[in-house]
C-alpha positions as CSV (number, residue, x, y, z in Angstrom):
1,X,-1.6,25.2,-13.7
2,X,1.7,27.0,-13.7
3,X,2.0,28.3,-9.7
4,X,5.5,29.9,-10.2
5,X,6.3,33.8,-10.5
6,X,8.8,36.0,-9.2
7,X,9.8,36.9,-5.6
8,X,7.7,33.8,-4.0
9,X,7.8,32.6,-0.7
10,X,8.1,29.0,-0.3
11,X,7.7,27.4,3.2
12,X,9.4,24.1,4.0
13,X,9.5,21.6,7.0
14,X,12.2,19.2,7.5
15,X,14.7,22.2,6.4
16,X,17.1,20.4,8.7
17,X,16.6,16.4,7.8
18,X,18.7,14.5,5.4
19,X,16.6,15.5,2.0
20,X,15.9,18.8,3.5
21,X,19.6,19.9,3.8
22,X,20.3,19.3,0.2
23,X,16.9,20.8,-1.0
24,X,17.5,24.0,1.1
25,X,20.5,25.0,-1.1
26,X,18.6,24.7,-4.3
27,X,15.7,26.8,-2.9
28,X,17.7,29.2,-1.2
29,X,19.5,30.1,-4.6
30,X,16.4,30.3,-6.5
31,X,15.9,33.9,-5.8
32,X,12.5,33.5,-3.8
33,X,12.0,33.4,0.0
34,X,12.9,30.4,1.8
35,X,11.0,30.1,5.1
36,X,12.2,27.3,7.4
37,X,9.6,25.7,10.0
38,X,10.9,24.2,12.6
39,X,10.3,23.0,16.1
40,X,13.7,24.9,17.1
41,X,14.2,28.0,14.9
42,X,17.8,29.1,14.5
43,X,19.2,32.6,13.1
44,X,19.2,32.1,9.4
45,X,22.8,32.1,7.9
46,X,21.3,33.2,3.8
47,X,20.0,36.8,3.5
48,X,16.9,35.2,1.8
49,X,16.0,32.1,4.4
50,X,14.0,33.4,7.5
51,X,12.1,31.4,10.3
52,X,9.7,30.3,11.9
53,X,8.2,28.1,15.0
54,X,6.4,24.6,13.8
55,X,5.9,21.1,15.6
56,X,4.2,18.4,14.2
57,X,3.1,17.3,17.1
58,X,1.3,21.0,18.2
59,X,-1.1,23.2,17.2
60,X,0.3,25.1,14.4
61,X,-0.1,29.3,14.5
62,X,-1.3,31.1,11.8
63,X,1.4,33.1,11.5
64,X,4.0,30.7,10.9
65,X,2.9,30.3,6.8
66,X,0.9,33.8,6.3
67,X,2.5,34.9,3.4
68,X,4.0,31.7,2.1
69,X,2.8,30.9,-1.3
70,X,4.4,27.3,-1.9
71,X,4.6,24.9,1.3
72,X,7.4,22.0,0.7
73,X,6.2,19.1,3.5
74,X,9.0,17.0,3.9
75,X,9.2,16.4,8.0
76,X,8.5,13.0,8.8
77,X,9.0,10.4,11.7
78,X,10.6,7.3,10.9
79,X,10.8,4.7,13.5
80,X,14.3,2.8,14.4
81,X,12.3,-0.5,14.9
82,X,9.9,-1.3,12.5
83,X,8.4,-4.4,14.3
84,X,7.8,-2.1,17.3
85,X,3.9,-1.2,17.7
86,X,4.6,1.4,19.9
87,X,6.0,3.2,17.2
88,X,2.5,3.1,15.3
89,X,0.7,5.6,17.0
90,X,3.4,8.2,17.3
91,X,3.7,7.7,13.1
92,X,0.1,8.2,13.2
93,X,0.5,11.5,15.3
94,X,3.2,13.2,13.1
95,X,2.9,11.9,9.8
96,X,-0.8,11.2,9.2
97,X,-2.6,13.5,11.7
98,X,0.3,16.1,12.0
99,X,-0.2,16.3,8.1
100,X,-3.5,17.7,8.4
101,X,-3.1,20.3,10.9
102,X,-0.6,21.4,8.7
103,X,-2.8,21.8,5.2
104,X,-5.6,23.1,7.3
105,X,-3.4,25.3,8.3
106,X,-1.7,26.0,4.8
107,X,-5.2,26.4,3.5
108,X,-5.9,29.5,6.0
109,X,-3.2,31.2,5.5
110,X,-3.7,31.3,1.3
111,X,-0.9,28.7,0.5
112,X,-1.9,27.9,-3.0
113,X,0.5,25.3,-3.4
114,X,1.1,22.2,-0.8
115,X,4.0,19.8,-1.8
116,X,4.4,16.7,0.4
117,X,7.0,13.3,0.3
118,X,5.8,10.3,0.6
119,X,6.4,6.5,0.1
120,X,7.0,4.6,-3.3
121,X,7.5,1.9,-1.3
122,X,4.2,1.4,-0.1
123,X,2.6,-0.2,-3.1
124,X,1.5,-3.6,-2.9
125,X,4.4,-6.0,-3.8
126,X,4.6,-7.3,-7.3
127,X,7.2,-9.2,-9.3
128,X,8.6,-7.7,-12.9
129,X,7.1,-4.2,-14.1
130,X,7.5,-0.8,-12.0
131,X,4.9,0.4,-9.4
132,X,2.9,3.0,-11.6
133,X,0.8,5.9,-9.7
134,X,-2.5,4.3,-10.2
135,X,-1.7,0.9,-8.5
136,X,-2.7,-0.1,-5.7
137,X,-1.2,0.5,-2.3
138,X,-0.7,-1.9,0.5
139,X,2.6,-2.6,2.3
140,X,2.9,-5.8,3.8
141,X,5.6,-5.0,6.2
142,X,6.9,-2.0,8.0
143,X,3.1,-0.9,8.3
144,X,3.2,1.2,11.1
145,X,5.4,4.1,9.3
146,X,4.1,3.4,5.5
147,X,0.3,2.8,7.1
148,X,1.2,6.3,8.1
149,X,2.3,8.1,5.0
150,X,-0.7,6.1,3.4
151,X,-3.2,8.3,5.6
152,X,-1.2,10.9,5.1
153,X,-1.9,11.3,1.5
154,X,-5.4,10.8,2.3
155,X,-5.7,13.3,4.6
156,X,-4.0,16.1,2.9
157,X,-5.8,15.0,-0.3
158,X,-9.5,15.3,1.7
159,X,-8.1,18.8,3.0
160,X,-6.9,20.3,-0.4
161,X,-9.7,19.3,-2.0
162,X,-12.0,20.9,0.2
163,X,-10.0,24.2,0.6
164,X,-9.0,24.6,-3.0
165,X,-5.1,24.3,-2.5
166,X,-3.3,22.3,-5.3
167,X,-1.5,19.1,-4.4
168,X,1.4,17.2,-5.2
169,X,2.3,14.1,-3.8
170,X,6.0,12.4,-4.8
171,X,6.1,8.9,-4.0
172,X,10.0,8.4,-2.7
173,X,11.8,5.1,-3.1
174,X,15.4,4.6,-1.1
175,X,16.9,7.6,-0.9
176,X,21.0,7.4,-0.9
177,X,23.7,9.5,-0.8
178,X,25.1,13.3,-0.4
179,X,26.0,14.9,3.0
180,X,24.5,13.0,6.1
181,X,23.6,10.0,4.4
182,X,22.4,7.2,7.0
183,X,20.8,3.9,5.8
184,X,22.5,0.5,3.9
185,X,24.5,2.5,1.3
186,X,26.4,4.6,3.6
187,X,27.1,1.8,5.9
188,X,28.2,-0.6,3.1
189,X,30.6,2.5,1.8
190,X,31.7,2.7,5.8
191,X,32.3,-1.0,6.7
192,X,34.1,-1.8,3.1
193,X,36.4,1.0,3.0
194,X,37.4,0.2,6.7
195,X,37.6,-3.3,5.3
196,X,35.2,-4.7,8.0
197,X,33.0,-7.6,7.2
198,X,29.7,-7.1,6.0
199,X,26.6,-9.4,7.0
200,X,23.4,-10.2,4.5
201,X,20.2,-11.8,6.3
202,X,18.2,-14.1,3.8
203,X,20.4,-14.6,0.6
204,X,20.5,-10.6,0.6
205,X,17.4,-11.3,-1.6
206,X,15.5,-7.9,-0.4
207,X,15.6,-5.4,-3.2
208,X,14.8,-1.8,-3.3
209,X,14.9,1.0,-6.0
210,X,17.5,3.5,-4.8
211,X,17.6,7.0,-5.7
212,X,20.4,9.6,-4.9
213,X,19.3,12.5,-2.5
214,X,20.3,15.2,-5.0
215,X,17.5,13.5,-7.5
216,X,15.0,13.9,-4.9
217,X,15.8,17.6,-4.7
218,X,15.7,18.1,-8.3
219,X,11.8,16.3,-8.7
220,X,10.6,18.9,-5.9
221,X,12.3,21.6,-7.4
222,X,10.2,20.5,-11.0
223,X,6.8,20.1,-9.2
224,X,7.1,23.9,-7.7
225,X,8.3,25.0,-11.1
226,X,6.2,23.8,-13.3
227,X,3.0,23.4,-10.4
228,X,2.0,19.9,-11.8
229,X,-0.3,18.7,-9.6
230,X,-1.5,14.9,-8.8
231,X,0.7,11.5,-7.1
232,X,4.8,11.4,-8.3
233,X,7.2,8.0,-8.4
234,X,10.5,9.3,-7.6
235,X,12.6,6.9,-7.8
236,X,15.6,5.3,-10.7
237,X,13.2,2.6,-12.0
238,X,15.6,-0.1,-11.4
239,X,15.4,-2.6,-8.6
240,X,18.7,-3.7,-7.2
241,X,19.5,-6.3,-4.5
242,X,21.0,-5.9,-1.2
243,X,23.6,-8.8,-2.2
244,X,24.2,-6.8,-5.7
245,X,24.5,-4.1,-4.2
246,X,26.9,-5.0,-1.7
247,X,29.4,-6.5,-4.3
248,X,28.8,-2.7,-6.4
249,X,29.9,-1.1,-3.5
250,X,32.9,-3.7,-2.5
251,X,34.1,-3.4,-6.4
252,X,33.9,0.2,-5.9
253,X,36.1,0.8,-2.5
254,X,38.5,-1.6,-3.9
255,X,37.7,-5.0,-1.3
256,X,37.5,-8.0,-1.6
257,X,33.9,-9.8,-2.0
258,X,34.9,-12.6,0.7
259,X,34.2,-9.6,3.0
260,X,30.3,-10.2,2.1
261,X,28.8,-12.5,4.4
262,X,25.7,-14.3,3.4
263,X,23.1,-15.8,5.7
264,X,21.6,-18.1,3.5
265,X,17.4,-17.1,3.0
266,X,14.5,-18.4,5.2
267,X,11.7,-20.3,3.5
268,X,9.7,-16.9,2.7
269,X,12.0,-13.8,2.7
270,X,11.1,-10.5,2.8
271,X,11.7,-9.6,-1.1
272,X,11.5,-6.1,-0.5
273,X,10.7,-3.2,-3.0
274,X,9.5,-3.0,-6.7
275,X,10.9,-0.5,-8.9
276,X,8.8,2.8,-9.6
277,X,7.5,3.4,-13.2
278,X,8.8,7.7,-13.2
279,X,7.1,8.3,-16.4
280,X,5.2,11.6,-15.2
281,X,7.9,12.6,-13.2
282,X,10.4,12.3,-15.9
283,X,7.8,14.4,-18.6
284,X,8.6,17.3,-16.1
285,X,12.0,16.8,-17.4
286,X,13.2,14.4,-14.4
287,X,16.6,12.7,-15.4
288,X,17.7,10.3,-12.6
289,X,21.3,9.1,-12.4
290,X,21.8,5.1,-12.3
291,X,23.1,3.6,-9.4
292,X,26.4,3.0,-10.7
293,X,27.1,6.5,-11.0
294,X,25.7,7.6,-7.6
295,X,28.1,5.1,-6.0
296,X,30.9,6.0,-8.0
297,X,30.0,9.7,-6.7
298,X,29.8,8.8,-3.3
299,X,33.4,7.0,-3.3
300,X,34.9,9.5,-5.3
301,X,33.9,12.5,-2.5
302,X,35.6,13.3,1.0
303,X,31.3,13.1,2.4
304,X,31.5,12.1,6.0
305,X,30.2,8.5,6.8
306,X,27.8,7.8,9.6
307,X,29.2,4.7,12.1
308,X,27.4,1.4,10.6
309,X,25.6,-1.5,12.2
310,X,26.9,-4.9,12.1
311,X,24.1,-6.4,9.7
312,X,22.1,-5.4,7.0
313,X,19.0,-7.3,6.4
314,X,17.3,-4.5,4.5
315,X,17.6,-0.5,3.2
């Protein structure tokens, strides 16, 4: 079903996060009406962006999508420790709970399109071929924030279903790169060019399919577009190493590998991420760059780079 026409409104959260800032751009120079939720609205700087108030955590007014045809769900809370349980419930709160205040709400005010991010790294782990949309899903470690996007599918799945609002769902793998990049890449791109040493936990064994921000933007962009509905992998569909890609990145900034520090690897490691299978997201006309060439983007620009901490044991 093809949910795009002229002069739309699209609603987004997270207009102000890392993928946000780069999707906001696109949107905004699409010709339709950008709406920007947010917990702390600020005078718009694009003729076509307005705002409008919107916490997670809160009850969520009517008003703030009447009007809005497309809703782009992109705010999220990611803990800064993992292993903390604490963190669980707050996850819970915003991500899984918060979700489905906000498609209830969606679905009241007429928004016929809901388009949420979530994680491609929340399939079960498996060696050798990509994660495709119909397998299954269990993360066996940082549950508390992927337990959370889990439910969070489910709930805005149960919601949409009942209230007749069409869902898509993109299943994000590690996101890299652009303008406010935090996360391994950026601090590997940091720590080399400052020719600081860099630290790998467990053989730098754990692996992850990275995919550059601007990618990320694009697949939204050709979900509202073309309104294809159902689950999307958004990833590159390669897996690469933290210990590969540390000696990509040291080739890149021109330093010498003896700056990579290995730690050699426990008797079970975390192994990380399997690639994502982006076969429907690529019939949309999805074109991802390779990792190479995302690095060799990122070098090659004057982006700032966040400080970086001392060890990297995983994206």
């Amino acid at each position: 079903m093809r949910l795009w026409s002229e002069d739309m409104r699209i609603a987004l959260t997270g207009g102000g996060g890392y993928i946000g800032r780069h999707l906001v751009e696109r949107l905004a120079s699409t010709g339709h009406i950008l709406r920007l939720l947010s917990r702390r609205p600020v005078a718009p700087a694009h003729p076509r962006i307005e705002t409008a108030q919107f916490d997670l955590d809160a009850e969520i007014p009517d008003d703030a999508l009447r009007g809005c045809d497309v809703l782009v769900h992109l705010a999220a809370s990611i803990p800064a420790d993992h292993d903390d349980p604490a963190s669980a419930e707050y996850c819970w709160r915003l991500n899984a709970f918060g979700t489905l205040r906000l498609a209830e709400a969606a679905a009241r005010s007429g928004v016929r399109h809901l388009v949420q991010t979530t994680s491609g790294n929340a399939y079960s782990p498996g060696k050798g071929a990509a994660r495709r949309e119909d397998d299954p899903l269990m993360p066996v470690s940082r549950g508390f924030y992927l337990g959370s996007k889990l439910l969070q599918e489910i709930y805005a799945r149960e919601v949409c279903m009942r209230k007749g609002v069409a869902l898509s769902t993109l299943r994000l793998s590690s996101v890299y790169g652009g303008i406010g990049a935090l996360g391994l890449v950026a601090s590997l791109i940091e720590r080399f060019s400052s020719g600081e040493p860099v630290h790998l936990d467990n053989g730098g064994l754990f692996g992850a399919d990275f995919v550059h921000v601007e990618d990320v933007a694009h697949a939204i962009l050709l979900v509202i577009s073309s309104g294809a509905t159902g689950v999307f992998n958004v990833g590159s569909g390669e897996r690469t190493t933290v210990l590969d890609l540390a000696r990509s990145v040291a080739r890149l900034c021109n330093a010498p590998e003896e700056l990579i520090m290995i730690a050699p690897a426990s008797a079970d490691p975390d192994s990380g991420f399997a690639p994502l299978d982006c076969s429907r997201m690529r019939a949309l006309g999805y074109r991802p760059r390779t990792l190479r060439d995302g690095l060799g983007q990122i070098v090659g620009s004057d982006d700032p780079k966040p400080p970086s901490p001392v060890r990297y044991p995983s994206p």
